[in-house]
C-alpha positions as CSV (number, residue, x, y, z in Angstrom):
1,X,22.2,-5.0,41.0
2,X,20.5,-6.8,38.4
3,X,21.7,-10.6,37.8
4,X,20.1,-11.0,34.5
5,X,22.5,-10.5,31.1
6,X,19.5,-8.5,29.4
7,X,19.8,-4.9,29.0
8,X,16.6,-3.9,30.4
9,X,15.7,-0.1,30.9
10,X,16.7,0.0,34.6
11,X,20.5,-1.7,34.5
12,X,22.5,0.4,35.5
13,X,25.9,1.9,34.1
14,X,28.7,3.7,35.9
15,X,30.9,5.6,33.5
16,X,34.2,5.6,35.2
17,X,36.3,8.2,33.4
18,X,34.9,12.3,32.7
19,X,37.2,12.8,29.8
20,X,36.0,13.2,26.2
21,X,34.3,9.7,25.2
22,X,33.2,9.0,28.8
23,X,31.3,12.4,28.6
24,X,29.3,11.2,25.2
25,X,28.4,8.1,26.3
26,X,27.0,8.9,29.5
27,X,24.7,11.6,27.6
28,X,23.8,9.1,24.8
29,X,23.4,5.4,27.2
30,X,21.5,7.9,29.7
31,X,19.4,8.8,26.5
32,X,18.3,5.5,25.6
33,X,17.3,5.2,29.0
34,X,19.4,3.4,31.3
35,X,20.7,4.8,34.6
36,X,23.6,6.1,34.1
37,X,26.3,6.8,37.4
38,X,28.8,9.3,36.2
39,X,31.0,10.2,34.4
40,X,33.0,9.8,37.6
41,X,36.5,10.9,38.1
42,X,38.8,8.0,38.9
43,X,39.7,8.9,42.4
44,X,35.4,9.1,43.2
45,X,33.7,6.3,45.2
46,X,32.9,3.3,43.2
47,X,28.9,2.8,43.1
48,X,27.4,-0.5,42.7
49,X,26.3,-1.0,39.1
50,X,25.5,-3.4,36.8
51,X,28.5,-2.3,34.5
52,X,31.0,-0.4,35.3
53,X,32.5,0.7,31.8
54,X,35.7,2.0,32.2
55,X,36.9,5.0,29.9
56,X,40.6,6.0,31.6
57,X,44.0,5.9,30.1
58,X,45.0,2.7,28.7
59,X,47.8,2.5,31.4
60,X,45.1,3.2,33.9
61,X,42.8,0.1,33.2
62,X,44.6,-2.5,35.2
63,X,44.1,-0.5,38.5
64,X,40.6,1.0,37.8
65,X,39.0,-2.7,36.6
66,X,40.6,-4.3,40.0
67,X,38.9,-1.4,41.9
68,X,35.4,-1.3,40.3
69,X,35.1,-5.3,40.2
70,X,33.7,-6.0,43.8
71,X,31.1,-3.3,42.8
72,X,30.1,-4.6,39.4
73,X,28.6,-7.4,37.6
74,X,31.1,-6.3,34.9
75,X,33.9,-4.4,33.9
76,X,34.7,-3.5,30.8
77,X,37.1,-0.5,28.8
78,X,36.7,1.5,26.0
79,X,40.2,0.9,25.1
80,X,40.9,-0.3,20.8
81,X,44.3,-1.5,21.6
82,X,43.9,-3.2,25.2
83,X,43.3,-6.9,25.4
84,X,40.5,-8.3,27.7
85,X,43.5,-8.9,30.7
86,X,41.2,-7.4,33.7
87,X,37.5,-6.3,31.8
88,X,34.7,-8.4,30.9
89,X,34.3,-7.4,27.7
90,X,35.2,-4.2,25.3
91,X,33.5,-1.8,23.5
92,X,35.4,1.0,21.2
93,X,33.2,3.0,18.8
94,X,35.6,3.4,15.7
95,X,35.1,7.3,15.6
96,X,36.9,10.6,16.8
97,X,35.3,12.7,19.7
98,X,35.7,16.0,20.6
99,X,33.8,15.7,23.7
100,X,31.4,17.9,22.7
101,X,28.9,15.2,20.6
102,X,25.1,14.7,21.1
103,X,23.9,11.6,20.9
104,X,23.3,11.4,17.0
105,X,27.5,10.8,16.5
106,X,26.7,6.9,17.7
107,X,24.2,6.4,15.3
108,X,25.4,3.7,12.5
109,X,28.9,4.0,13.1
110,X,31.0,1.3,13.8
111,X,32.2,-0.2,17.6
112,X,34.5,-3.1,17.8
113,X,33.6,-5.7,20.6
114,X,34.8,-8.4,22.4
115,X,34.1,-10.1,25.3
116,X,35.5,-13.3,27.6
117,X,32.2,-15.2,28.1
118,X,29.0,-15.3,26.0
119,X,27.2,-13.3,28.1
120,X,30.0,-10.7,28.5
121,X,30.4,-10.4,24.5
122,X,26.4,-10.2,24.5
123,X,26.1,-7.4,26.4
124,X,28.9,-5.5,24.9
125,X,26.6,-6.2,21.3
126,X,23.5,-5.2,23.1
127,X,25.3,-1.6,24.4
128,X,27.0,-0.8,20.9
129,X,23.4,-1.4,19.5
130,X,21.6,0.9,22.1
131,X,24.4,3.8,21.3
132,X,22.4,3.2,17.6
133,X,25.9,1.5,16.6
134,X,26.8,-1.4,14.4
135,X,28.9,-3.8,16.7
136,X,32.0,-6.0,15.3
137,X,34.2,-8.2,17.1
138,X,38.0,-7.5,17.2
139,X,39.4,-10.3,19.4
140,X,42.6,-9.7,21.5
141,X,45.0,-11.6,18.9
142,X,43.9,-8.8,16.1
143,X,43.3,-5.9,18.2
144,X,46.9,-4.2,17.5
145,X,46.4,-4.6,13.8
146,X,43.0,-3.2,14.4
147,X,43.9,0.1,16.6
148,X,46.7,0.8,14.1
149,X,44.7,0.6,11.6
150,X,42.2,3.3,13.3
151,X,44.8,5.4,13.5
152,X,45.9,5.3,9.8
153,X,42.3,6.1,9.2
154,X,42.1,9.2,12.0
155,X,45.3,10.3,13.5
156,X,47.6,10.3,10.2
157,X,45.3,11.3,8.1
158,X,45.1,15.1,10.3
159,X,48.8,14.8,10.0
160,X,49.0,14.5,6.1
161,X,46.0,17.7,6.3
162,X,47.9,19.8,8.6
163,X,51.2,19.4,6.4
164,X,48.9,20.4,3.3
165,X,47.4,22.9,5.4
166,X,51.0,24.4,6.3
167,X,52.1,24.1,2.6
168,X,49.4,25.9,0.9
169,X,49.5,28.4,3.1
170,X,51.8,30.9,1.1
171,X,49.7,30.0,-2.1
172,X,46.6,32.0,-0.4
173,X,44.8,28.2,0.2
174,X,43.6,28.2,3.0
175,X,41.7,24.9,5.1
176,X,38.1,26.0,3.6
177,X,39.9,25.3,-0.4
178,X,41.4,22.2,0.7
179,X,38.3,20.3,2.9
180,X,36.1,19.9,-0.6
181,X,39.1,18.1,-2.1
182,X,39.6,15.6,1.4
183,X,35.9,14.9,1.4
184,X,35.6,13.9,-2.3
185,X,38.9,11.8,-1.9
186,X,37.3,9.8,1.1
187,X,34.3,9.5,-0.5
188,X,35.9,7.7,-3.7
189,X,37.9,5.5,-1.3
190,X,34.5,4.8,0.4
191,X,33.1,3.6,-2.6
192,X,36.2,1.7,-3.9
193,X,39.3,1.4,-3.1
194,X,42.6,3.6,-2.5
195,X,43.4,2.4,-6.0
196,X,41.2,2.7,-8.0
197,X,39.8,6.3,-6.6
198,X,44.0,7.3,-6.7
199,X,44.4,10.3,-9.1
200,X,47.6,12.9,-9.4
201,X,51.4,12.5,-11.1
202,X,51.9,9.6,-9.4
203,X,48.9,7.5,-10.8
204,X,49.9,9.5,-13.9
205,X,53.5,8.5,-14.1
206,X,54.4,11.9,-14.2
207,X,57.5,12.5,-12.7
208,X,58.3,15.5,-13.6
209,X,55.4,16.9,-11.5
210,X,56.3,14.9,-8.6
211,X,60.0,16.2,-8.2
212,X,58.8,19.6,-8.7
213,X,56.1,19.1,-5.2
214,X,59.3,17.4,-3.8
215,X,61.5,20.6,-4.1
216,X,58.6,22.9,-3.2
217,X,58.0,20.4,-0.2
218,X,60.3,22.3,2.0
219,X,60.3,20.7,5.9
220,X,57.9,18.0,5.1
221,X,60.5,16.4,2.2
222,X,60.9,13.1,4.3
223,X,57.0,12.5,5.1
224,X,56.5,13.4,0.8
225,X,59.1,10.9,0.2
226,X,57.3,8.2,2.3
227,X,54.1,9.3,1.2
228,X,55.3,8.9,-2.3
229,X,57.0,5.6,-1.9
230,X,53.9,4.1,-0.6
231,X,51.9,6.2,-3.2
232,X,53.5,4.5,-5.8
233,X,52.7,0.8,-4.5
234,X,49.0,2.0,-4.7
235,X,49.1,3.0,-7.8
236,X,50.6,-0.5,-8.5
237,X,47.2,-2.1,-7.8
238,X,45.2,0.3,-9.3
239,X,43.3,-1.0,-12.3
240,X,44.1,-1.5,-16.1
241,X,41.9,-0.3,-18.7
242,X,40.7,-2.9,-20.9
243,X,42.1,-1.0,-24.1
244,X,46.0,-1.4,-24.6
245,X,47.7,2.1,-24.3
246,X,45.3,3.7,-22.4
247,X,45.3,5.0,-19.2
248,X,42.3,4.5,-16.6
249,X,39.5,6.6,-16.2
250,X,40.9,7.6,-12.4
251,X,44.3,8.6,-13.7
252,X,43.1,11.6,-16.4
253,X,45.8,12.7,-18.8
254,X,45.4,16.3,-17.6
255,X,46.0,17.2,-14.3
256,X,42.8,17.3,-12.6
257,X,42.2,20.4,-10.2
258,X,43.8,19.6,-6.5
259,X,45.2,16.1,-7.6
């Protein structure tokens, strides 16, 4: 193995984990030319390697890092959520996989790092950058806030769709109507805020609107009331036109198609 920190063309990476993230990233570290060992199963022989990079259930970490150390320089997990107990040094691109990904999905997307020495947070910079990532540090004291946050961003937001999916359904809307609408919406969020891109009866004060989507809301009435609750504390934020009486440009008086 290699005892330098640099990440030359020959160090060597064993991707411990074959499900859907360990999968891309041997294909794309492989691809910027390293030698890559894996993806191995969990229960496979542990090869020497310069890093062994860890991409197993969080639960599974602990045990994996404590077998792969006497083979590697250093140990590190893919993990958002799980501090640095037994790794090195982390490394968690802030995107969704499928599994299925060519090596392009790295390219300027973020990845959180960390790492418990100098060197170890180095190389964990130098790897996000070689996946054609942007890195950023997340240390262990923010790394809940940070995970949950991902998950607002990802996980809750197919939940939201797939009850908008469900309830257009008997309207003859299907997923294709609705996707130009989510992409526009992330897009103005993208280059804003929540508040100030927010549109629909709520930004509009129309409540009249908003009890009739209530009652048509059918099974999903608890997550529309929560959705509205925090809706409305948005919409508190958004900003004021500077005329008196008038209502923002984002917040139309007539209902805006999809809003």
């Amino acid at each position: 193995m290699h005892s330098t920190p640099a990440l030359a063309p020959e160090t060597t990476i064993a991707i411990v984990g074959a499900g859907r993230l360990g999968g891309v990233l041997a294909r794309t570290l492989r691809a910027a030319g390293f030698v890559v060992l894996g993806p191995l199963g969990r229960d496979d022989r542990m090869p020497d390697a310069d890093v062994a990079l860890l991409c197993v259930p969080d639960s599974a970490i602990a045990a994996v890092a404590f077998a792969a150390r006497p083979h590697a320089r250093l140990v590190a997990h893919v993990s958002g959520a799980t501090p640095l107990t037994d790794v090195d040094f982390s490394l968690h691109p802030l995107q969704t996989f499928t599994g299925k990904e060519t090596p392009e999905v790295f390219r300027g997307i973020g990845v959180a790092v960390d790492g418990r020495t100098p060197e170890a947070l180095e190389v964990a910079e130098a790897l996000a950058r070689a996946l054609g990532a942007n890195p950023f540090r997340v240390d262990d004291a923010h790394r809940a806030e940070y995970h949950a946050a991902a998950s607002f961003a990802s996980n809750f937001v197919l939940t939201v769709l797939d009850a908008a999916e469900h309830l257009s359904r008997d309207a003859g809307v299907d997923r294709a109507h609705l996707a130009p609408l989510v992409r526009q919406t992330v897009d103005n969020w993208a280059a804003s805020s929540a508040a100030s891109a927010l549109t629909g009866p709520i930004a509009r004060g129309d409540e009249v609107t908003v009890a009739r989507q209530r009652a048509a809301s059918a099974d999903y009435r608890d997550l529309f009331d929560a959705l509205a609750a925090a809706t409305r504390a948005v919409a508190g934020r958004a900003p004021r036109s500077a005329t008196a009486g008038t209502t923002p440009d984002h917040t139309a008086t007539t209902e805006e198609p999809g809003a």
